[in-house]
C-alpha positions as CSV (number, residue, x, y, z in Angstrom):
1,X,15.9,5.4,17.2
2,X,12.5,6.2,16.3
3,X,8.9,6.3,18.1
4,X,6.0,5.6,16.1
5,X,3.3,5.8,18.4
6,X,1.0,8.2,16.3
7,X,1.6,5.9,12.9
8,X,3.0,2.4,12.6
9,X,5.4,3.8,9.7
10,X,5.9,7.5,9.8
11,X,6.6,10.5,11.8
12,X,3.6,12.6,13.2
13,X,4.6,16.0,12.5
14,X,2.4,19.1,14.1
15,X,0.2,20.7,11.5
16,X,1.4,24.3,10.8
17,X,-1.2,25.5,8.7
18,X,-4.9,24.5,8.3
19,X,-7.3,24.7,5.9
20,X,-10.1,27.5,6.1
21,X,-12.8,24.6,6.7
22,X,-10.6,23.7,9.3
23,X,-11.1,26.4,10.9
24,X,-14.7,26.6,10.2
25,X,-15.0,23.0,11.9
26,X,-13.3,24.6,14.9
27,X,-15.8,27.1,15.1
28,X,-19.3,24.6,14.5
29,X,-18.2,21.7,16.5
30,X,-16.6,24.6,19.5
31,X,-13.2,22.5,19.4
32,X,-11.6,24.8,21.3
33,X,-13.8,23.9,25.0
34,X,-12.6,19.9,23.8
35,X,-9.4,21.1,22.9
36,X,-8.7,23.4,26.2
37,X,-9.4,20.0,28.2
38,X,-7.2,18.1,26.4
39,X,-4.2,20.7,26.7
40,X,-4.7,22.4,30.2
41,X,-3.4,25.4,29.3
42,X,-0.6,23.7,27.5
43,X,0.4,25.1,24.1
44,X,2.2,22.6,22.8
45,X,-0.6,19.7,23.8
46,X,-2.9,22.0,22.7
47,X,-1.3,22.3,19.0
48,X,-0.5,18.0,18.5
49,X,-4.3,17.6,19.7
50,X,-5.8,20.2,16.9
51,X,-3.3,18.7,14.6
52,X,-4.5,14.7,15.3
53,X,-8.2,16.0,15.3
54,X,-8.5,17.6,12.4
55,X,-5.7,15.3,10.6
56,X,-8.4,12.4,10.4
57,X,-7.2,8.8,9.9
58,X,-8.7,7.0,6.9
59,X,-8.2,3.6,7.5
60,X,-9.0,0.7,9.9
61,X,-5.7,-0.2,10.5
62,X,-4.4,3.2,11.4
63,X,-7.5,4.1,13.9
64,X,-6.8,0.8,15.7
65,X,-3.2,1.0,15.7
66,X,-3.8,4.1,17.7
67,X,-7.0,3.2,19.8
68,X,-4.6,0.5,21.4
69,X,-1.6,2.6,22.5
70,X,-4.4,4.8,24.1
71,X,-5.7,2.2,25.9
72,X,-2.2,1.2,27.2
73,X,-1.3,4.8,28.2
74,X,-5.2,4.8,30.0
75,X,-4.3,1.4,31.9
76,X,-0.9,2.7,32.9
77,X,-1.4,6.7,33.5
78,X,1.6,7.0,35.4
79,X,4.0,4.7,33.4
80,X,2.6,7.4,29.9
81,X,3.2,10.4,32.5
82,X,7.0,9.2,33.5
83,X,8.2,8.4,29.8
84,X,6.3,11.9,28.7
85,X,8.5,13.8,31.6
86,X,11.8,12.6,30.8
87,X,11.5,14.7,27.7
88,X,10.4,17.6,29.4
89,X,13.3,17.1,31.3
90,X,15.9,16.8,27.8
91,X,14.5,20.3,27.3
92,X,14.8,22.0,30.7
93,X,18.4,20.5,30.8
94,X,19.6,21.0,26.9
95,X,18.7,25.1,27.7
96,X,20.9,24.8,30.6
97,X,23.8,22.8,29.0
98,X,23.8,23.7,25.1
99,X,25.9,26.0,23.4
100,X,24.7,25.0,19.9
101,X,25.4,28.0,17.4
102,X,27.0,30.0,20.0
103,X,30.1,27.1,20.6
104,X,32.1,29.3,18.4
105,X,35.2,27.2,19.2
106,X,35.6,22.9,18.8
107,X,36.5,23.0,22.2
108,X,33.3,24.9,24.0
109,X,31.2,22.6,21.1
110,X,32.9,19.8,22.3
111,X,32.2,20.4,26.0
112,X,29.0,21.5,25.5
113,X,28.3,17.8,23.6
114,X,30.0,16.1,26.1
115,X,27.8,17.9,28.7
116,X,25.0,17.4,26.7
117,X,25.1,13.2,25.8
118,X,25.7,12.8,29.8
119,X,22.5,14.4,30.2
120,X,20.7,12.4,27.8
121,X,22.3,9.1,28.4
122,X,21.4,9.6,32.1
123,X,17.2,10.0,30.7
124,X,17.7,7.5,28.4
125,X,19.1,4.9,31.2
126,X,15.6,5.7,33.1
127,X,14.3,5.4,30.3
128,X,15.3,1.5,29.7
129,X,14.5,1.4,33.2
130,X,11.2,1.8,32.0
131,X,10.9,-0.1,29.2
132,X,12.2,-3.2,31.4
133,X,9.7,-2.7,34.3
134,X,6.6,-2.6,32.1
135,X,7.4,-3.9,28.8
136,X,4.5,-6.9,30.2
137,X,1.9,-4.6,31.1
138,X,1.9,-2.8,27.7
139,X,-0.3,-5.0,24.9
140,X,-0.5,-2.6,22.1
141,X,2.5,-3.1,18.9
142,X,3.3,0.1,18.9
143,X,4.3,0.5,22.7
144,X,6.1,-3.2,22.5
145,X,7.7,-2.4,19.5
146,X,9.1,1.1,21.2
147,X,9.8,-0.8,24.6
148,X,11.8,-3.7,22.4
149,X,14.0,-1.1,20.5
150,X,15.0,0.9,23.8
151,X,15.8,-2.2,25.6
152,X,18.3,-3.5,22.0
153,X,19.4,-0.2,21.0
154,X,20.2,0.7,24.8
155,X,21.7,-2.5,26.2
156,X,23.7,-2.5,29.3
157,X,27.6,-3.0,27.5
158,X,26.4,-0.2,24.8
159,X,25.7,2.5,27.7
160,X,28.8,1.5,29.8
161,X,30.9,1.3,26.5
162,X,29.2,4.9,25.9
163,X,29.7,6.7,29.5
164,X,33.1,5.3,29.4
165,X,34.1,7.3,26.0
166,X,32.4,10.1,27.5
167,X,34.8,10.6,30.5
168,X,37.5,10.3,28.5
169,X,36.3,12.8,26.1
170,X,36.5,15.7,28.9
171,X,40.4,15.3,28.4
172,X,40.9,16.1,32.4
173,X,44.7,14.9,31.4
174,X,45.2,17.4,28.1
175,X,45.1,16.1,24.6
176,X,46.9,14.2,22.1
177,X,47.7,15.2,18.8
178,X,49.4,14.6,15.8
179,X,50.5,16.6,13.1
180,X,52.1,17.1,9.6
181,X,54.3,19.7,8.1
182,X,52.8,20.6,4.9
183,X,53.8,23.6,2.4
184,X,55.5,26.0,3.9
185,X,55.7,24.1,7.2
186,X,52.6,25.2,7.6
187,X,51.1,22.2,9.9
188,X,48.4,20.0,8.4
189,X,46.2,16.6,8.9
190,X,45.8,17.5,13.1
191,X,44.2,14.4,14.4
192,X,43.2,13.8,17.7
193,X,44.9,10.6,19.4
194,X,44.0,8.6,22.4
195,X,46.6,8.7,25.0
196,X,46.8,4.7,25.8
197,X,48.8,5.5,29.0
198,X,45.6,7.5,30.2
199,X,43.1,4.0,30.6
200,X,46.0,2.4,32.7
201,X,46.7,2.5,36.3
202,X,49.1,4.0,38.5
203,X,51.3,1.0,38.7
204,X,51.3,0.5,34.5
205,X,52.2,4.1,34.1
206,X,55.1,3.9,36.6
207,X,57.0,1.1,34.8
208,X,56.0,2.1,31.1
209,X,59.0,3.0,29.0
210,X,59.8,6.2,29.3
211,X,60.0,8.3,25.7
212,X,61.8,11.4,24.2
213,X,59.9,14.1,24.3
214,X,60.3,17.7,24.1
215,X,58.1,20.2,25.8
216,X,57.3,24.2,25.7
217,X,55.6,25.9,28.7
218,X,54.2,28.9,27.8
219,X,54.7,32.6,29.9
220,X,51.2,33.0,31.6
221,X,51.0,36.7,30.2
222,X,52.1,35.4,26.6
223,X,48.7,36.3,25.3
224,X,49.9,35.2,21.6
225,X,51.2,32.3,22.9
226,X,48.2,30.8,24.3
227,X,46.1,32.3,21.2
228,X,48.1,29.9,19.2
229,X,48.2,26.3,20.9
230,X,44.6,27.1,21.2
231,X,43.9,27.3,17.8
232,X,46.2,24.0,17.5
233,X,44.0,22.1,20.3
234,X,40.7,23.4,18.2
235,X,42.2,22.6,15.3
236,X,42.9,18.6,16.8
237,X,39.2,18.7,18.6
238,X,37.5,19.9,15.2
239,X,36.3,16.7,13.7
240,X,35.8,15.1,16.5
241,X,33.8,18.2,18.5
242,X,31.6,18.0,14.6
243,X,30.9,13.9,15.5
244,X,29.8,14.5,19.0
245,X,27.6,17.1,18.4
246,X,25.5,15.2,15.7
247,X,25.3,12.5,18.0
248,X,23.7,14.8,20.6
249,X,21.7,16.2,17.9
250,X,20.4,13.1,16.7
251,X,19.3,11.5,20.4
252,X,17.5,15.4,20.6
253,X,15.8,14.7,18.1
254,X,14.4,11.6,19.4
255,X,13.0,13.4,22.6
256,X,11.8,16.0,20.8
257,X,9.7,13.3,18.7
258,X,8.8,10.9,22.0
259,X,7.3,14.0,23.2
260,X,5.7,15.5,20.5
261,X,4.2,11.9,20.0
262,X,3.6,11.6,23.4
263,X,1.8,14.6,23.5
264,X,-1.6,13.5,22.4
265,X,-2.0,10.8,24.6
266,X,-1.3,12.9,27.4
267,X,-4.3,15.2,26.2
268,X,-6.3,11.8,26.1
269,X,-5.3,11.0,29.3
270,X,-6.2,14.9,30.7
271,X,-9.6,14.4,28.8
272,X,-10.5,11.1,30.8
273,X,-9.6,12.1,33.8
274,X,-12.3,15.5,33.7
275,X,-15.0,13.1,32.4
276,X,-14.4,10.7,35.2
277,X,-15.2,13.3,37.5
278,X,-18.2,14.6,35.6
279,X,-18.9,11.2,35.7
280,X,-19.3,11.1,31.8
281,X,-19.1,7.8,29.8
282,X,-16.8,7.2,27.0
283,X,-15.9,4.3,24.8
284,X,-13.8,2.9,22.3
285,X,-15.9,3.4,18.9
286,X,-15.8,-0.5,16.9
287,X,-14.7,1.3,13.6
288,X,-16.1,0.5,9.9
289,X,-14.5,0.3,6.4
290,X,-15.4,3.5,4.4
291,X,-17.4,2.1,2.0
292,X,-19.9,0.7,4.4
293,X,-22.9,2.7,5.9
294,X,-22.9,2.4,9.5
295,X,-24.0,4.8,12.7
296,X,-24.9,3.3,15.7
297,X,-24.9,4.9,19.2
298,X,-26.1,4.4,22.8
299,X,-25.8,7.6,24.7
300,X,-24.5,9.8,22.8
301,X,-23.8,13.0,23.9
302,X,-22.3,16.6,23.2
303,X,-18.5,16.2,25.0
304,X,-18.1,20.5,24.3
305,X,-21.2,21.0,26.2
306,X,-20.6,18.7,29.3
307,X,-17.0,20.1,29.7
308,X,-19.0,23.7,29.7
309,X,-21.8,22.9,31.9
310,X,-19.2,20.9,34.3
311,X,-21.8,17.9,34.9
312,X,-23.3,14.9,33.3
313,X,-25.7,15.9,30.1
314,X,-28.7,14.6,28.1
315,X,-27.5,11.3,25.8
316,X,-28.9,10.2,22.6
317,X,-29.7,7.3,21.0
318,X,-29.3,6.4,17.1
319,X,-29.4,3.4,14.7
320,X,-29.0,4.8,11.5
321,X,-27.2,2.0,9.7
322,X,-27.6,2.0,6.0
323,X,-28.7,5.4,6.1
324,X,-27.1,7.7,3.7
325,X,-29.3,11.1,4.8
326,X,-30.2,12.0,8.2
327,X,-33.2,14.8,9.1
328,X,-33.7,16.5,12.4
329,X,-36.3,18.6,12.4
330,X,-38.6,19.8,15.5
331,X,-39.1,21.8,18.5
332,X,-37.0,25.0,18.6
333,X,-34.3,24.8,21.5
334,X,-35.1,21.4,21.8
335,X,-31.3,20.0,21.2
336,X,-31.5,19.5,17.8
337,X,-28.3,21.8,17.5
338,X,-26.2,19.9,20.4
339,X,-27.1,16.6,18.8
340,X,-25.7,17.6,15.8
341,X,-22.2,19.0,17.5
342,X,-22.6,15.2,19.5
343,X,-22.5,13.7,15.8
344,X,-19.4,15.7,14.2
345,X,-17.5,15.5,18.1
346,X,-18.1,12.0,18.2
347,X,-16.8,11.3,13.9
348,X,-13.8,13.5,15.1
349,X,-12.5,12.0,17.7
350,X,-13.0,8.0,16.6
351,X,-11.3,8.9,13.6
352,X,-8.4,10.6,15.6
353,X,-8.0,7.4,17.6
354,X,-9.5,8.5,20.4
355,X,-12.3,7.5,22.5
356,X,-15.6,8.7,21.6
357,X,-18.6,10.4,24.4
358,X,-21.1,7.3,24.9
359,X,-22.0,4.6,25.9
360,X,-21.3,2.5,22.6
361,X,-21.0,3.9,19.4
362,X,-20.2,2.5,16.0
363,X,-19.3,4.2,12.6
364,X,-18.2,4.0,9.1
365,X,-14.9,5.9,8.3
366,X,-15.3,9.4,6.5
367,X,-12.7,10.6,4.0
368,X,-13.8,14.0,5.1
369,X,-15.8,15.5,7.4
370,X,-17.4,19.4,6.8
371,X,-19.7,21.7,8.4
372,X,-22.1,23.9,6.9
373,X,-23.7,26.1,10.2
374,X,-25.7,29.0,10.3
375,X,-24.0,32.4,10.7
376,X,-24.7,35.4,12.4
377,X,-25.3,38.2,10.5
378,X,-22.0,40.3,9.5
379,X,-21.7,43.7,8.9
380,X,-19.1,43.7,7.2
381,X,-19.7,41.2,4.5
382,X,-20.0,43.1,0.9
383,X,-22.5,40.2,-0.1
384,X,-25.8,39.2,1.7
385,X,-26.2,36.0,4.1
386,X,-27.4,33.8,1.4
387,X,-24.5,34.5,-1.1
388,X,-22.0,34.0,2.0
389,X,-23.7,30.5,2.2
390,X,-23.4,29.7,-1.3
391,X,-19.8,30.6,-1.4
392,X,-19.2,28.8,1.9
393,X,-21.1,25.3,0.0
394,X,-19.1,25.7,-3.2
395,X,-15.4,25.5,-1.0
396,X,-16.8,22.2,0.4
397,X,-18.0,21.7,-3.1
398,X,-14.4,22.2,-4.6
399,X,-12.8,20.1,-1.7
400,X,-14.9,16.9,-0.7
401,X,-14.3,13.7,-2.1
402,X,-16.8,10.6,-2.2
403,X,-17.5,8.6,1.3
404,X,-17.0,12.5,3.0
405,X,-20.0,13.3,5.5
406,X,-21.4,16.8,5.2
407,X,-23.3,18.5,8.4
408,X,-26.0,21.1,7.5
409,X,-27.3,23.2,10.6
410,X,-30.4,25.4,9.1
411,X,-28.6,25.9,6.1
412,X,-30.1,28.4,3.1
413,X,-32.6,29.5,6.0
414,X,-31.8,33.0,4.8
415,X,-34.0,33.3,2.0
416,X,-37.6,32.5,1.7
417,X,-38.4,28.8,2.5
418,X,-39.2,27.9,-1.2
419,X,-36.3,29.1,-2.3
420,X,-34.3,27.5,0.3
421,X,-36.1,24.1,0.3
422,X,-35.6,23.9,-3.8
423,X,-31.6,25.0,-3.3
424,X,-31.1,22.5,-0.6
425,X,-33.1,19.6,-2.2
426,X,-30.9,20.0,-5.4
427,X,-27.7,20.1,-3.3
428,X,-28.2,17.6,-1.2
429,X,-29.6,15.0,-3.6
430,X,-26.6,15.7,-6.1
431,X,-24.4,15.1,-2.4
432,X,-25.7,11.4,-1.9
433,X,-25.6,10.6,-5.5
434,X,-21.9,11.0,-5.5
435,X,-22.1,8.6,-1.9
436,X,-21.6,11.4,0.4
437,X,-23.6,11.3,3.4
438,X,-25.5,14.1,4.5
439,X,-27.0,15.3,8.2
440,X,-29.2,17.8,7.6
441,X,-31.0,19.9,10.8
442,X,-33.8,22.3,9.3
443,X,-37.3,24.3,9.8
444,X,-37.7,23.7,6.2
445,X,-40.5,21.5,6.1
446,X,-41.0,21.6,2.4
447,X,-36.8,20.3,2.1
448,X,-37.8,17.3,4.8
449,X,-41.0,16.2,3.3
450,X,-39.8,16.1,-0.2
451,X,-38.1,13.4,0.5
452,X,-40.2,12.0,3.0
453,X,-43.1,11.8,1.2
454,X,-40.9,10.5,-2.2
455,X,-39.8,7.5,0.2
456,X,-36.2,8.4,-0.3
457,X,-34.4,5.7,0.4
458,X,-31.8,5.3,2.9
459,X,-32.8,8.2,5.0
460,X,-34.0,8.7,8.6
461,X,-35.7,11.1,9.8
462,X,-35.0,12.9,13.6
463,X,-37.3,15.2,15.6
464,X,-36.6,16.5,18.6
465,X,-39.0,15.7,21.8
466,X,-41.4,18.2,23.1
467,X,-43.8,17.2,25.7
468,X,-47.7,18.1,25.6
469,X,-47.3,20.6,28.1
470,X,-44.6,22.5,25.7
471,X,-41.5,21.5,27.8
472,X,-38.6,20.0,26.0
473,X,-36.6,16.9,27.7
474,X,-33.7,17.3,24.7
475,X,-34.1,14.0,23.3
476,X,-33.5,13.4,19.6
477,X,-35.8,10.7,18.6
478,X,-37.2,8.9,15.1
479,X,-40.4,10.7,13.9
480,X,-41.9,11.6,10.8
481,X,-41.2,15.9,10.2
482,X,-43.6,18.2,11.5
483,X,-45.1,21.5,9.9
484,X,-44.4,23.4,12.8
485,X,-41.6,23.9,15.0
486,X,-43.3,25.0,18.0
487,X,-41.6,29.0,17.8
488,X,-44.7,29.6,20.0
489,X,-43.5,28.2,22.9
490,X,-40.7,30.7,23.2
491,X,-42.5,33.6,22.4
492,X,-45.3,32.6,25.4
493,X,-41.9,31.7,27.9
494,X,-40.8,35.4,27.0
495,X,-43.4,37.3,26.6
496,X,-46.6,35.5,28.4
């Protein structure tokens, strides 16, 4: 049996190791506060949602495939919640019931199996249960697909035929063997038989014809004795104790991928709920080949920074379709910072499947997404802060691929503007050429006015909002760059 909720035709299998601009994603775009919502304090939901965030899909058909299972799970919470806690339970009951390694003998591995397949067969006739009751209300393929297989793989003849077997697998009679003499008469070829007096009744039994047989009844103290027929039993139970114990490790391994699978959406579905009480809008993003050039969104806003502040914030608007290079320039602490977060967050989580934070939203697919952010100074670097950024550009450098998006937040600010301007001119001109877009915040006016004042095509340029009276409403909005970023209006807050 298999799942496939995460992809149509493969396995979702958590991410072990990440890539260092994985981790430097994690750090600009403050996954963690996004991530922490998602997983409640959950580990395991915490690691499948990094893993499907950072793991971006790259197609149409992959992103939608997805986007509809979460909206199944989001009209039917509690239906997602159910199937997601019977394999909660296959855990909490396989730690009670298993043996595994330590089943030293067939017959304790052969119990513990036993033990272990009623368990399961008991979650997965819930499970059908399921599948039967709300196979209507589910629309996506994937969920109708998984419902469909439950209900054929797990029909009612095959789970009677199955519990059946079971019973008589606990051998409450004894066992039947057989036997061979081989060299030596050393026995061979022990095979477990079924006893067919055992599936008749009381009446049968009484009138069957009676057969030879010879018997041996052991001493209780005869230690050796009972050492040897048990070896004999094990030696009967072997192959069949083996069989059983794949089978219980096969249908394991099918709740341990419903959940893992499962996992995500139940971080989706943790997500919504929080932002239905900070009464936060969200959407399902209307997705774009990758070779088109499309950003379009209605209130767009930072998800991090309303799950920190615990209410509704500031939204943006955008329409940069056909744009290739985005500016935001203008007043310091004026939100040019959290809009940029807004726009990776928002990249993130429609190519993850997910719903994004606004009101509408639309967007091209990315084959990458990367982050270049200013850093704090550190003491303990053995070069200086503009040779950290270099080397911090030349591993996107060495790792992006065409239709990527780059996001520059006051990049090669750490040397004098000139300097800076030229360096970042020359990178992110050779960055478009090779049809990478770029979203570039900056003070540099002389970066932002080169290409403004060369009509660059396919760029738009971003300032952020500052009032006449110096007050900043945090509003990103289309403007030609300005010399001045207004620094004076923090230093006369602080020190005037």
């Amino acid at each position: 049996m298999r799942v496939f909720l995460m992809h149509k035709d493969k396995n979702f299998t958590i991410e072990q190791k990440f890539s260092s601009h994985s981790n430097i994603i994690m750090s600009d775009l403050e996954l963690d506060v996004l991530l922490n919502a998602m997983s409640r304090d959950d580990e395991f939901l915490y690691d499948v949602s990094k893993t499907a965030l950072l793991k971006i899909l790259k197609t149409q058909e992959e992103i939608i495939y997805r986007q509809e299972i979460l909206k199944d799970c989001l009209k039917n919470p509690q239906v997602a919640r159910d199937i997601y806690g019977l394999t909660l339970k296959s855990i909490l009951n396989k730690q009670q019931r298993w043996l595994g390694v330590f089943g030293r003998y067939p017959s304790s591995l052969l119990s513990s199996s036993v033990s272990l397949l009623d368990m399961y067969f008991e979650l997965l006739k819930d499970l059908r249960k399921i599948a039967d009751t709300n196979i209507e209300n589910f629309n996506s393929n994937g969920f109708k697909r998984f419902f469909s297989m439950i209900q054929k793989e797990l029909d009612d003849e095959y789970i009677d035929e199955v519990k059946k077997y079971l019973k008589e697998l606990k051998f409450k009679d004894g066992i039947l063997l057989s036997a061979r003499l081989g060299t030596a008469n050393k026995g061979i070829n022990y095979t477990l038989r079924r006893d067919n007096l055992a599936s008749k009744s009381w009446f049968r039994k009484m009138l069957a014809k009676k057969q030879k047989e010879y018997s041996h009844a052991l001493h209780p103290r005869d230690d050796a004795g009972a050492k040897v027929l048990r070896n004999l039993r094990d030696a009967g139970l072997n192959g069949v104790a083996i069989s059983l114990s794949k089978t219980a490790e096969h249908i394991d391994n099918f709740f341990i991928s419903l959940r893992r699978e499962l996992a995500f959406y139940m971080g989706c579905l943790n997500l919504e709920e929080k932002l239905k009480e900070l009464k936060a809008s969200i959407v399902f993003p209307k997705i774009y080949p990758m070779d088109k050039r499309v950003y379009f969104a209605k209130d767009l806003y930072d998800i991090s920074l309303a799950l920190i502040m615990g209410k509704n914030i500031t939204a943006n608007n955008i329409n940069a379709n056909e744009k290739t290079l985005f500016f935001i320039t203008g007043a310091n602490q004026g939100g040019k910072t959290t809009f940029l977060r807004s726009v990776g967050l928002a990249q993130l989580m429609s190519q993850c499947g997910m719903f994004t934070p606004a009101l509408s939203f639309e967007t091209n697919i990315c084959s990458g997404i990367f982050t270049h952010f200013k850093k704090e100074e550190d003491r303990s670097m053995k070069s200086g802060k503009f040779d950290e950024e270099l080397a911090r550009m030349n591993d996107i450098v060495d790792n992006i691929s065409p239709n990527a998006v780059v996001i520059f937040n006051e990049s090669f600010a750490s040397t004098n503007e000139a300097e800076g301007s030229q360096i970042a001119s020359q990178i992110t001109k050779a960055l478009i050429e090779k049809n990478i877009k770029v979203i570039f915040v900056t003070h540099m006016f002389e970066l932002v006015n080169f290409f403004y004042q060369n009509d660059y095509k396919n760029a738009i340029y971003l300032r952020a909002n500052r009032e006449e009276d110096g007050s900043r409403d945090f509003k990103i909005k289309e403007a030609k760059p300005l010399h001045t970023s207004f620094a004076k209006d923090i230093y006369d807050s602080i020190f005037i």
